[in-house]
N, C-alpha and C positions, 0 to 999 in steps of 0.2 A: 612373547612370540611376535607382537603386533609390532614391538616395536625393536627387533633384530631383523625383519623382514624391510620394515622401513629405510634402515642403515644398511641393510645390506644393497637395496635400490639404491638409495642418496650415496652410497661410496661407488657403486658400478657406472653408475650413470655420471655421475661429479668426473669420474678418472678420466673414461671415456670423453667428456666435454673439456677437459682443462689439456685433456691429449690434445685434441682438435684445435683447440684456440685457447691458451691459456689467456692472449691479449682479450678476448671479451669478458674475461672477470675484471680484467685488469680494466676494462673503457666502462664496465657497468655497474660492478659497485664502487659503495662509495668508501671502503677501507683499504689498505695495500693488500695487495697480490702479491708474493714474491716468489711461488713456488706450485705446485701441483698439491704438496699437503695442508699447505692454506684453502683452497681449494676442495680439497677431503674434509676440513675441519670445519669449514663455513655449510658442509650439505650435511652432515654428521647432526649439526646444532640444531638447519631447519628441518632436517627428517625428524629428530626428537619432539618439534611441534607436531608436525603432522601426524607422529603415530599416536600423539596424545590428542587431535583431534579423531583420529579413527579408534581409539579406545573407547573416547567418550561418545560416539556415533554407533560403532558396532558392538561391542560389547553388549549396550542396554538392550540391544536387537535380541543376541544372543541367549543373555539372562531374561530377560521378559519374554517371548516367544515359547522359547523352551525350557526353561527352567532349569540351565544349567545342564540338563541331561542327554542333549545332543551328543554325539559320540565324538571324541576330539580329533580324532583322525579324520575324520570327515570337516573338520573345522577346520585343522588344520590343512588337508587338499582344498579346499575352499579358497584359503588366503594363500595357497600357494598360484593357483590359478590366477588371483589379481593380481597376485605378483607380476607376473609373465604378463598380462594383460598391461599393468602399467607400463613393463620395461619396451613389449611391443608396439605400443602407442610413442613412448622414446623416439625409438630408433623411425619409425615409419614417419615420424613428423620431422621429425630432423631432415629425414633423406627428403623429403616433398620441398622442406624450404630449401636446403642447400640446391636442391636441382632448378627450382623456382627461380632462384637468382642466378644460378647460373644462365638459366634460359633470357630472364629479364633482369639484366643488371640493374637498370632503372628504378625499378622496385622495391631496389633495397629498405629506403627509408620506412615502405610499410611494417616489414618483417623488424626493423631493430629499432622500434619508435619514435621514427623522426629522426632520428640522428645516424649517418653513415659515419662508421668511426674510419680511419685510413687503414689499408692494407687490405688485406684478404676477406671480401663480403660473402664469399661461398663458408669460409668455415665459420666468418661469424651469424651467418642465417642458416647452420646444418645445428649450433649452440642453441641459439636463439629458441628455432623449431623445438629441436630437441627437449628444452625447459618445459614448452609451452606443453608438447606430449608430455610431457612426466605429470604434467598438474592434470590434463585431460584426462591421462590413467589412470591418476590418483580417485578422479571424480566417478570416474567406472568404476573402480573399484569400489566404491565405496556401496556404489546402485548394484554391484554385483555380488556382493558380499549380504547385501541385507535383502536381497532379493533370494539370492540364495539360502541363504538361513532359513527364509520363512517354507518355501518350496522343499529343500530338502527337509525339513524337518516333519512338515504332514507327510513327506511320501514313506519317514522312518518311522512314525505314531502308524499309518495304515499298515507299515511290516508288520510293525509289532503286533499290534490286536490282531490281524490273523494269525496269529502263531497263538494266538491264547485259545 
């Protein structure tokens, strides 16, 4: 689950960024680029790390807290929540850098680390940003996820013993 939710961010997010500027994979890693599925395939690889770091981070939440008996549906609205919370943090830092630059061209070098590559620096600080939120959402999520666990989970143990 943890980690179809991960792929399914790292391919929306990857598409949408390699639309924008395929030239900032091409100026910032350090492999070829030659296409939009290179591109899908290099976010596919690190979203596989990441949901193995959010496995081995939420999960134990999950199974130690509650002992497995949280109701999965509620687990699962849970991580759909972060979901959207990561994709929103995306798009909302993306649009602040690319507007940022547009406003202060000057700038650029802060947003793409020192190095203004040629050509288009609004879409490559709307990329840029954009990474930067996906990792910031990822980091939310992560707070909101084990936050939420613990939280919904006494308010589901107080359902229940009333009802006994």
């Amino acid at each position: 689950m943890i980690f179809l939710a991960a792929w399914t961010i790292a391919v929306i997010t990857n598409t949408i960024n390699g639309c924008v500027s395929l030239e900032y994979f091409r100026w910032v890693l350090p492999f070829s680029i030659t296409d939009r599925w290179d591109v899908i395939r290099q976010a596919l690889f690190e979203s596989t790390i990441t949901a193995a770091v959010l496995c081995v981070l939420i999960l134990p939440v999950y199974c130690g807290v509650t002992g497995s008996r949280y109701p999965a549906r509620r687990f699962v609205a849970l991580l759909t929540m972060s979901g959207l919370t990561s994709l929103a943090c995306h798009f909302v830092l993306g649009m602040f850098c690319a507007i940022w630059i547009a406003i202060n061209p000057g700038d650029v070098n802060i947003i793409l680390y020192g190095s203004s590559p040629p050509g288009a620096p609004v879409r490559f600080a709307y990329v840029a940003g954009a990474i930067w939120g996906v990792y910031l959402g990822g980091f939310a999520t992560l707070v909101i996820c084990c936050v939420g666990i613990v939280k919904n989970w006494r308010a589901f143990v107080r359902s229940e013993v009333g009802r006994l």
